[in-house]
N, C-alpha and C positions, 0 to 999 in steps of 0.2 A: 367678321368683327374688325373694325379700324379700330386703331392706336393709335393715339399722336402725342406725343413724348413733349414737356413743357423743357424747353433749351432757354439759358442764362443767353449774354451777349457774348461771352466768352466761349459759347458752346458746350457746355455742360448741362449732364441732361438731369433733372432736379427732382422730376416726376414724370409720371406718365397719365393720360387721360382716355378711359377707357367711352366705344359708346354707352350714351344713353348716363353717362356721370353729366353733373348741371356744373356751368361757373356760375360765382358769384365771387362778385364787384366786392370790391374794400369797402365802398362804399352802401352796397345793400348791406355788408355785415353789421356795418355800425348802426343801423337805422333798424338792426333785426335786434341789435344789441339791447338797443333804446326802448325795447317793448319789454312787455310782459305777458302773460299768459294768465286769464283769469276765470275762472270758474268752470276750471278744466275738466270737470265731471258732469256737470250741465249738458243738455243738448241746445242746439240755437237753430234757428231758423233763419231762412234769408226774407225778404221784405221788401215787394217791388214800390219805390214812395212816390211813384208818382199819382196812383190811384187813390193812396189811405187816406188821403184827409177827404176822397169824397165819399172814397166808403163809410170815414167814421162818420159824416153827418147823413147817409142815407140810413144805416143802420141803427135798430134801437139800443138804448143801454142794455134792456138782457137780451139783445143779441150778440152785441160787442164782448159782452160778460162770457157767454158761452165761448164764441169763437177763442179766446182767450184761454179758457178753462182746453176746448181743443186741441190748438194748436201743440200743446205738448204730446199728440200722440200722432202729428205729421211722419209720416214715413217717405226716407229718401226714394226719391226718383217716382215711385210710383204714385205718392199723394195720398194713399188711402190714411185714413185715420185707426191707427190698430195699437194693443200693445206690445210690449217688447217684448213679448214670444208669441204675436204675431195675431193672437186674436184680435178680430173685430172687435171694435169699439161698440156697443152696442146703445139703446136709447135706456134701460135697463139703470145700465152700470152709471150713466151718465146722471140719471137722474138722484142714484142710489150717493155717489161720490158728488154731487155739486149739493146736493139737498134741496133741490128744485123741485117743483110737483111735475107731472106727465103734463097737465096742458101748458105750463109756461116753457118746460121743455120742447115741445112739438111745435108749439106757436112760435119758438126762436130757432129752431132746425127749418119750419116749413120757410119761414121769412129770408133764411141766409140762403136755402135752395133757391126761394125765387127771383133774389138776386144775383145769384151768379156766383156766390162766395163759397159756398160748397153744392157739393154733388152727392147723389144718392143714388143708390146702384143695386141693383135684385140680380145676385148670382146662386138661381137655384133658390132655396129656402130662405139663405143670408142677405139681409141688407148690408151695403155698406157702406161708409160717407169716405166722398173725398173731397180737397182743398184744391180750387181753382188756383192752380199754378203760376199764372197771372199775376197773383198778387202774392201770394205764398208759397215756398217751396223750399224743400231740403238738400243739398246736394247741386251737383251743375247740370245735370241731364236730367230729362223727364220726358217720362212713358210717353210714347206717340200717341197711343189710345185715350188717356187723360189730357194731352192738350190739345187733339180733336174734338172733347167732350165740351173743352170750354173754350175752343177758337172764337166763337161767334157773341163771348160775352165782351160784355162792354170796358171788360177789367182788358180786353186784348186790344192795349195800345201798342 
């Protein structure tokens, strides 16, 4: 473990800086000062823009609408779409909570699969959909598995 001990010009020693502690600038304090924090209980998603305005005009309204409706069950790093204790998101629930019928349901799942904007997956019994990473994603890292799944889409600029 290093230590390096912060010294005045006088030689006095003021503090001490252990590893793996961050500086920060007078400068970033104030501009951290200058913010807020807002909707601290919310989950958010990150949003790659260089593709969305041509996905929004490739995709239909209730596709758009679904994907949306979605996107709040994006799971960090690995993309599947589940809830928060971890079950699969199923066509089921989806239909049950949007109040969508089964075919404008399936007609807007089959449509965003064959675009490239989500994935569907057969593990065993269970389906499962994920979110091309590409364009959507939680988190800074993602599953190797999931961005081989959608390297070859056209969302991988």
């Amino acid at each position: 473990m290093v230590v390096r001990y912060v010294v005045t010009d006088d030689g006095e020693i003021v503090d001490k800086i252990n590893e793996g502690d961050r500086i920060v600038r007078r400068g970033s304090v104030e501009k951290f000062n200058d913010t807020i924090e807002i909707n601290k209980s919310d989950n958010f998603i990150k949003v790659y823009t260089k593709c969305l305005f041509e996905i929004s005009s490739e995709i239909t309204g209730a596709e758009s609408v679904l994907l949306m409706f979605l996107l709040q069950y994006l799971q960090y790093q690995t993309g599947i779409l589940t809830h928060s204790n971890g079950a699969l998101l199923t066509r089921e629930y989806i239909m049950s909570d949007t109040k969508q019928s089964q075919r404008t349901i399936d007609r807007s799942l089959e449509g965003l699969i064959k675009k490239r904007v989500l994935g569907k997956h057969r593990t065993g019994k269970s389906v499962c959909f994920t979110v091309n990473p590409f364009i959507f994603m939680k988190g800074n890292r993602v599953n190797k598995t999931l961005a081989k799944f959608f390297e070859n889409s056209k969302w991988n600029k």
